[in-house]
C-alpha positions in Angstrom: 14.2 117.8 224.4 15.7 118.8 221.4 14.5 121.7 219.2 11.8 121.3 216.4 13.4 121.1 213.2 12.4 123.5 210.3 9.8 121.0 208.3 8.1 120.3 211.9 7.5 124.3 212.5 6.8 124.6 208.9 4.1 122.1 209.7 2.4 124.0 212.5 2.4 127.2 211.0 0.8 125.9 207.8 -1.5 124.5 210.2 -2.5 127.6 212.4 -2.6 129.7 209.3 -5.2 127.5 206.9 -7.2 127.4 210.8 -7.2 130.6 211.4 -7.9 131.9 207.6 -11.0 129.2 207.5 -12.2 131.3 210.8 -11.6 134.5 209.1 -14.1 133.5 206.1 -16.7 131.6 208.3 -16.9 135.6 210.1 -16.5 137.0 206.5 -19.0 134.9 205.1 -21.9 133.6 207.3 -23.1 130.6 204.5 -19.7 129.4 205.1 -20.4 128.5 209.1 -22.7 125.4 208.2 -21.4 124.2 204.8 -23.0 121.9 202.1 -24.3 119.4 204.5 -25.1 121.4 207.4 -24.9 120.3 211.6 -25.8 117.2 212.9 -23.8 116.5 215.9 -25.0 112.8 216.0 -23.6 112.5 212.3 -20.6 114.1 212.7 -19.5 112.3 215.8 -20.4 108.7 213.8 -18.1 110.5 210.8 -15.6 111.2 213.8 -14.9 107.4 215.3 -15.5 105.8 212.0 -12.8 108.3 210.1 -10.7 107.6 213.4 -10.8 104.0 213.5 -10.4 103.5 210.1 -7.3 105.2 210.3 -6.3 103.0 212.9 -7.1 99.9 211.4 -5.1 101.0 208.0 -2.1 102.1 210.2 -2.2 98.5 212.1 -2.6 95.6 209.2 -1.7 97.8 206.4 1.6 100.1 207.8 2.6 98.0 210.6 1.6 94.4 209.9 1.3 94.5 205.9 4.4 97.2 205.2 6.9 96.9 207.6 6.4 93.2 208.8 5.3 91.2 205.7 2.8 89.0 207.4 0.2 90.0 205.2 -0.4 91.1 201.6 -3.4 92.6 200.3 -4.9 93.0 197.4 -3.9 95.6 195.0 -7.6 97.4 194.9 -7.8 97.1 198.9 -3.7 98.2 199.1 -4.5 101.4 196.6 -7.4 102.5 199.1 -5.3 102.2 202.5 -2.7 104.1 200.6 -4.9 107.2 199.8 -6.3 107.0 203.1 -3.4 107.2 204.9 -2.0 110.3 202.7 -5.4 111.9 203.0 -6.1 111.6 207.2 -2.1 111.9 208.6 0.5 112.9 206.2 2.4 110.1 207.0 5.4 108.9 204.5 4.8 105.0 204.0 8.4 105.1 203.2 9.6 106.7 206.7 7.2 105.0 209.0 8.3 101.9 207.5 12.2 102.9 208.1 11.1 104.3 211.8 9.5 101.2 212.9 12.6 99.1 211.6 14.5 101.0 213.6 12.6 100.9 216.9 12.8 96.9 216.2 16.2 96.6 215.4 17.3 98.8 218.6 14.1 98.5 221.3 14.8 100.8 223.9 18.5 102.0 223.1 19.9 105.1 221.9 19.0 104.4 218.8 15.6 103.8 218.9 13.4 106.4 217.1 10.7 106.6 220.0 11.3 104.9 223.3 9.9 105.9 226.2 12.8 104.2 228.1 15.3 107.1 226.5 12.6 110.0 226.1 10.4 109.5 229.1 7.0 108.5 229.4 6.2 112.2 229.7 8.0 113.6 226.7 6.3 110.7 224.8 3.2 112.7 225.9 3.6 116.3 225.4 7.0 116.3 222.8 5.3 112.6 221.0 4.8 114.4 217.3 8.1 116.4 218.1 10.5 112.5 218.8 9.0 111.0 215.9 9.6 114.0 213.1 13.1 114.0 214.5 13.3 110.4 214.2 13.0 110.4 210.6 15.8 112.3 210.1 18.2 110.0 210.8 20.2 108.5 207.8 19.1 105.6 207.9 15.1 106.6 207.3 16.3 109.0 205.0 18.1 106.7 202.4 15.5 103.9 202.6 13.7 102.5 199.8 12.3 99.2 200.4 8.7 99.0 200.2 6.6 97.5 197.8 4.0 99.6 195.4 7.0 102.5 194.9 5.3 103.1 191.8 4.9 107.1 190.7 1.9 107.6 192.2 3.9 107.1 195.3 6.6 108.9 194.2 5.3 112.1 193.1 1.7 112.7 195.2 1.8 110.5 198.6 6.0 110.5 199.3 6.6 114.1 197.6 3.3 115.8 198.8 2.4 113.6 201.8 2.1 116.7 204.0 -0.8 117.7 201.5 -3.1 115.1 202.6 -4.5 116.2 205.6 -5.3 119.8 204.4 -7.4 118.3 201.5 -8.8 116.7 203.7 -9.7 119.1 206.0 -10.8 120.9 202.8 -13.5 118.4 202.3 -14.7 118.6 205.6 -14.8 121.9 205.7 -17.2 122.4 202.5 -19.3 119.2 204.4 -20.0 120.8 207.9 -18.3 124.4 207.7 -16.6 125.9 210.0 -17.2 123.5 212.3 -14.5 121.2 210.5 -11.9 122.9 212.2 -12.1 121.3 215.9 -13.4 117.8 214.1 -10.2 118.0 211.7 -7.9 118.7 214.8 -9.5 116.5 216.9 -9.0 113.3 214.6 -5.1 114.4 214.1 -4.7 114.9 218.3 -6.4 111.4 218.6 -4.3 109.6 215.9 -0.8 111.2 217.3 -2.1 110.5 220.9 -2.4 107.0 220.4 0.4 106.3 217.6 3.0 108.4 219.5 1.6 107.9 223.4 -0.3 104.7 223.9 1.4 102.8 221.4 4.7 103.7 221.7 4.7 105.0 224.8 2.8 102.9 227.6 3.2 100.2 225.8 6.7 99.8 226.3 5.7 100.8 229.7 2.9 99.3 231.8 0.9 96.2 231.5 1.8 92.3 231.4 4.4 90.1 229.3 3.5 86.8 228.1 7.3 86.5 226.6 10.2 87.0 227.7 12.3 90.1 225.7 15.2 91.9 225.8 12.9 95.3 225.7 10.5 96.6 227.9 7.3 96.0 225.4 4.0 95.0 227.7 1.0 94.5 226.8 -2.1 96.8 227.4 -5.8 95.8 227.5 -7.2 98.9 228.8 -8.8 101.0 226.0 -7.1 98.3 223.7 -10.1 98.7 220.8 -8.7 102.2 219.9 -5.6 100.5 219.3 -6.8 98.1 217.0 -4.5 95.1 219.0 -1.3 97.4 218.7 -1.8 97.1 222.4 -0.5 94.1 222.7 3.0 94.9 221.6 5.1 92.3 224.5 3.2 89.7 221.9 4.4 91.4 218.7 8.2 92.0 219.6 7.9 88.2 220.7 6.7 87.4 217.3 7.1 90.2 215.0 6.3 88.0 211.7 3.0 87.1 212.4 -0.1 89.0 211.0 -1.6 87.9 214.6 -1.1 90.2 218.0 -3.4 88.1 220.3 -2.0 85.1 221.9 -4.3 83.8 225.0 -8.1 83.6 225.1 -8.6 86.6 227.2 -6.9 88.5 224.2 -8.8 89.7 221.5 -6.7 91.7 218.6 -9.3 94.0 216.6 -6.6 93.8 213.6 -6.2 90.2 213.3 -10.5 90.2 213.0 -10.2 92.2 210.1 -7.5 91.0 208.4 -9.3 87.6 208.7 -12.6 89.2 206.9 -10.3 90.9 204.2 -9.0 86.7 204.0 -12.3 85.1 203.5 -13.1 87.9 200.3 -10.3 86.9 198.7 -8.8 90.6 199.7 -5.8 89.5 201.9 -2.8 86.7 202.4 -1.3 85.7 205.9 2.2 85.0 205.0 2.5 84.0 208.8 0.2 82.5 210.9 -0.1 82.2 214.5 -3.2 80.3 215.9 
């Protein structure tokens, strides 16, 4: 593997220092330990999956299916809410994920792909996942891309210039709900998201499971555990079809993004600009 690059260790030692100065206080400062809203395991775990699927579900039909593919447009009220989401939960760059995941289409499983378990290893994918996809996007190509829709200055100057910002507010505001005890809640929603963007996504699904199509890549799809992917598991569908707003292809398939984009549809919310049946 090839070393981190500087904005990547920068990353994890901002990280480990606002972690470690939040513990400092909470020992400093007892009031701190419980915050505004106190401990209620049963509230914070339903806080947990619902924050973690809903970043899921943005990442699907908004970044993937909506950004990058065009198969569906939203409207502008819904479009301005996944946008803050995802800058507030991962720190992601619309404009780079978009770039990345043109890249991983345009060469599947070659050299050049940003994040193929075929080149890295299905192990590296695991441990090194975070690590192949910052590197990714420093290739020229990501660098120098500007195609995406809504580059207006809000996405110029707070999510693209201070998308790295995002998850520490974030983290803020979880911190002043439940304390100290934001700290393994906040890293356990970032492990969770990058474990199943960076691993199960793009890792084992280019790795094990079934084809219903015949590509030149290695994509499969996955059932197994397939609700926390939100129908990103069925990716041999997707590289078959990579237009269509719909993953799910036979009966026995059921794609949890193509449910909701069909909800946003009937409010008025969404557009299919490709429909699969």
């Amino acid at each position: 593997m090839k070393k981190s690059n500087s904005a990547l260790i920068e990353s994890i030692l901002l990280s480990i220092i606002v972690l470690g100065s939040t513990w400092i206080l909470a020992i400093i400062y007892p009031s701190l330990r419980e915050g505004i809203l106190g401990i209620n395991w049963l509230y914070i775990a339903i806080f947990f999956l619902f924050s973690l699927h809903l970043t899921e579900i943005i990442t699907t039909i908004y970044l993937h299916r909506g950004e990058s593919h065009r198969a569906v447009k939203f409207h502008p009220c819904v479009t301005h809410f996944f946008r803050f989401w995802m800058w507030l939960t991962t720190g992601i760059s619309r404009r780079k994920w978009v770039a990345t995941h043109h890249l991983h289409h345009k060469y599947t499983d070659t050299e050049k792909d940003p994040h193929s378990p075929v080149i890295f290893g299905l192990k590296n994918m695991f441990f090194y996942g975070i690590e192949i996809t910052h590197l990714s996007r420093s290739n020229d190509m990501v660098r120098n891309f500007n195609d995406i829709r809504n580059n207006d200055f809000l996405e110029k100057h707070l999510y693209e210039k201070h998308a790295k910002k995002g998850p520490f507010v974030y983290f803020f505001l979880e911190f002043l709900a439940i304390g100290i005890w934001a700290v393994p809640v906040w890293s356990a929603q970032l492990i969770m998201e990058t474990l199943i963007a960076t691993f199960y996504v793009n890792g084992i699904a280019h790795s094990k499971g079934y084809t219903n199509f015949e590509v030149n890549n290695t994509s499969k799809n996955v059932t197994r555990w397939g609700v926390f992917a939100c129908g990103e598991e069925l990716h041999n569908n997707h590289h078959a079809n990579p237009t269509s707003a719909r993953f799910s292809f036979r009966n026995d398939e059921f794609d949890l993004g193509w449910f909701y984009i069909k909800k946003l549809e009937s409010l008025n919310l969404a557009t299919i600009r490709t429909r699969k049946e």
